[in-house]
N, C-alpha and C positions, 0 to 999 in steps of 0.2 A: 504494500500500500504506500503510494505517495503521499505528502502530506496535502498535495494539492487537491486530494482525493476527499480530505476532512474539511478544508476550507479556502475556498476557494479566497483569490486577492482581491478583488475587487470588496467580497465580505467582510473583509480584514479595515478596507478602507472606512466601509458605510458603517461597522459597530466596533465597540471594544471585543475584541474576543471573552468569553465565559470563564470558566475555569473548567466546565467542563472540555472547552473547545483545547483548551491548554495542555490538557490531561491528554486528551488522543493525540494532539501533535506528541509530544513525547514520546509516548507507549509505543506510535507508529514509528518515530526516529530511532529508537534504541533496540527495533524488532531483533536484528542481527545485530546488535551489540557496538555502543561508540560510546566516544571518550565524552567527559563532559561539555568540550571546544563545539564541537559535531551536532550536540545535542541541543545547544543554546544557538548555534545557526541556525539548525531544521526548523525548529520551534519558535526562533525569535523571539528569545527571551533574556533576559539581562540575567546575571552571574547570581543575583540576592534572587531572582525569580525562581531559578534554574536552583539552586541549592534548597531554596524552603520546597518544593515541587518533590525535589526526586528525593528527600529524608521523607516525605510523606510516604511516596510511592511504596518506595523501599518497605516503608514499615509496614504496611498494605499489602505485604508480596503480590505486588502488580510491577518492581522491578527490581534485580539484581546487581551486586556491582562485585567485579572481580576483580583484582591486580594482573597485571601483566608481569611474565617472569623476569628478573630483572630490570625492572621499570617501578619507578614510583607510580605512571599512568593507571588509571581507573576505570575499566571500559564498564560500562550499563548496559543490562539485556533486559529487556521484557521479558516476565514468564510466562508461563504457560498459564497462570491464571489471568495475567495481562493482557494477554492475546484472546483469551475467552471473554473479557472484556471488550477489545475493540472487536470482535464479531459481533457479542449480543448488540453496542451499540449501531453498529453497519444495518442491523436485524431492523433495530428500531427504527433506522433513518430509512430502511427502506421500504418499512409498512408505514409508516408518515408521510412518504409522497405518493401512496398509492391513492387513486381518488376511489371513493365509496359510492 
């Protein structure tokens, strides 16, 4: 999943992003695992954003954060509960735009 996929730019323009909206960019950026750097581009989000964000996640096991061997660097992966999260939400966005 792209993140352009959760929201598009132009929507980015017309409202503040959510928190929910914040929470999928993430979960999506860190699907296969990236460093903090990575994850505050994909998401567009500032460093105090991006740290209060991902100690929530984490706690939530909605994501994980490994060392790399020899490396002080931090990589973040989404779990597998995380990932069952942005499904069930893909579910919801997509029974939402179905018309009745």
């Amino acid at each position: 999943m792209k993140n352009s996929d959760l929201c598009s730019t132009r929507d980015l323009c017309e409202h503040r992003r959510g928190r929910h909206d914040i929470i999928m960019s993430i979960l999506a950026a860190a699907q296969k695992g990236e460093l903090i750097t990575n994850i505050i581009q994909k998401a567009n989000l500032s460093t105090t954003q991006a740290d209060a964000y991902l100690t929530e996640l984490e706690s939530r096991n909605l994501l994980s954060k490994h060392g790399m061997p020899g490396k002080k660097s931090i990589v973040w992966k989404t779990t597998s509960k995380g990932l069952a999260v942005i499904d069930a939400c893909q579910k919801c966005a997509r029974l939402a735009d179905k018309p009745t």
